[in-house]
C-alpha positions in Angstrom: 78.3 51.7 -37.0 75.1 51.6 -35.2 71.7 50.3 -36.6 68.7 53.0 -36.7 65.9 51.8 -34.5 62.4 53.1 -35.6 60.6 53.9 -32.5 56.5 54.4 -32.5 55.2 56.7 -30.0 51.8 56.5 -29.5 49.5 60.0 -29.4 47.3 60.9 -26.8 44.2 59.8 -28.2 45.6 56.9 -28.7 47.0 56.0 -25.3 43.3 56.8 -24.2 41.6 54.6 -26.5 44.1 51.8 -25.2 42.9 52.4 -21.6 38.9 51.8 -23.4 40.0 48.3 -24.2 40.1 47.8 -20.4 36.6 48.4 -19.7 33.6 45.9 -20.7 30.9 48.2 -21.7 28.0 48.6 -24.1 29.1 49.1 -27.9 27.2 52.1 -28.4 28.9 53.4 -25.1 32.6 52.3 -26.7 31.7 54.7 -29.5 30.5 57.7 -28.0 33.7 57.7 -26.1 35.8 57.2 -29.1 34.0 59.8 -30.5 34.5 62.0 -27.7 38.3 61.1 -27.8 38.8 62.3 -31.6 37.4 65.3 -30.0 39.6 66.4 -27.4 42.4 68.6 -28.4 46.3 68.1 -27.7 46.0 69.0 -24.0 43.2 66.5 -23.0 40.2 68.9 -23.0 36.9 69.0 -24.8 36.4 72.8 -25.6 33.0 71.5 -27.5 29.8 71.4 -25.7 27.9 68.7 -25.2 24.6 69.3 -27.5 27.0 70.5 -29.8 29.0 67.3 -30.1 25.4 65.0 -30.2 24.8 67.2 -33.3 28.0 66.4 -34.6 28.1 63.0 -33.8 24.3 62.8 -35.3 25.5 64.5 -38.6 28.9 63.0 -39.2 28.4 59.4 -39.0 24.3 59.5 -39.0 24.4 57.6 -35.6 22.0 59.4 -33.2 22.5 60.1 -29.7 20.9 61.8 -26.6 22.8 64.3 -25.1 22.2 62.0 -21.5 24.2 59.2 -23.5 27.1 61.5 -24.5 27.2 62.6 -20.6 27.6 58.8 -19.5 30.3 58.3 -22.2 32.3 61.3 -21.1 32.1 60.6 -17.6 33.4 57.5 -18.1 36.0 59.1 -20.4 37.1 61.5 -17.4 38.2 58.1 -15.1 40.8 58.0 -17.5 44.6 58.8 -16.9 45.6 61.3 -17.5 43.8 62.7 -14.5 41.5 65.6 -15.7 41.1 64.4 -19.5 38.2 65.1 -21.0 37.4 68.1 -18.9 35.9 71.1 -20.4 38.2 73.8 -19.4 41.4 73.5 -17.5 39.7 74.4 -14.3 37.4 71.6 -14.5 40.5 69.5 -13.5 38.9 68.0 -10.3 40.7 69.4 -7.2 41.6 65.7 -5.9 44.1 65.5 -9.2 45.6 68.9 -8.5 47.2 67.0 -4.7 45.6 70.3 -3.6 42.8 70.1 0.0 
């Protein structure tokens, strides 16, 4: 008889937050890009724009942010593997990530 073996995968978001433990940044910066993780939908995109997720952000946990600080924290969101995470629309996926020239 064999033994049952639980097995934990993690999700997406999670995987990404994992690859945010790597970098040494600001706190404030950390959350934003959490933030901007919980955000993105099952494919790795962010179908929300920008001022509307400051005003989110603002309203839901009454931390305020400039829309010039939510930029920075998804740019630094889009370095992360998956290649193309965090874009806004499946064409955003830069071209360099496609292997196309």
């Amino acid at each position: 008889m064999y033994a049952t073996t639980a097995v934990y995968l993690l999700s997406f978001q999670e995987q990404l937050k994992d690859q945010l433990k790597e970098y040494d940044i600001a706190p404030d910066l950390r959350h934003l890009i959490e933030y901007l993780i919980d955000s993105l939908d099952e494919d790795g995109y962010l179908h929300t724009p920008v001022s509307d997720l400051v005003n989110d952000y603002s309203f839901a946990l009454g931390r305020t942010c400039s829309e010039e600080q939510m930029c920075e924290a998804l740019s630094v969101l889009q370095r992360f593997d998956p290649p193309g995470c965090g874009c806004t629309f499946p064409a955003g996926v830069p071209v360099t990530s496609t292997g196309a020239e």
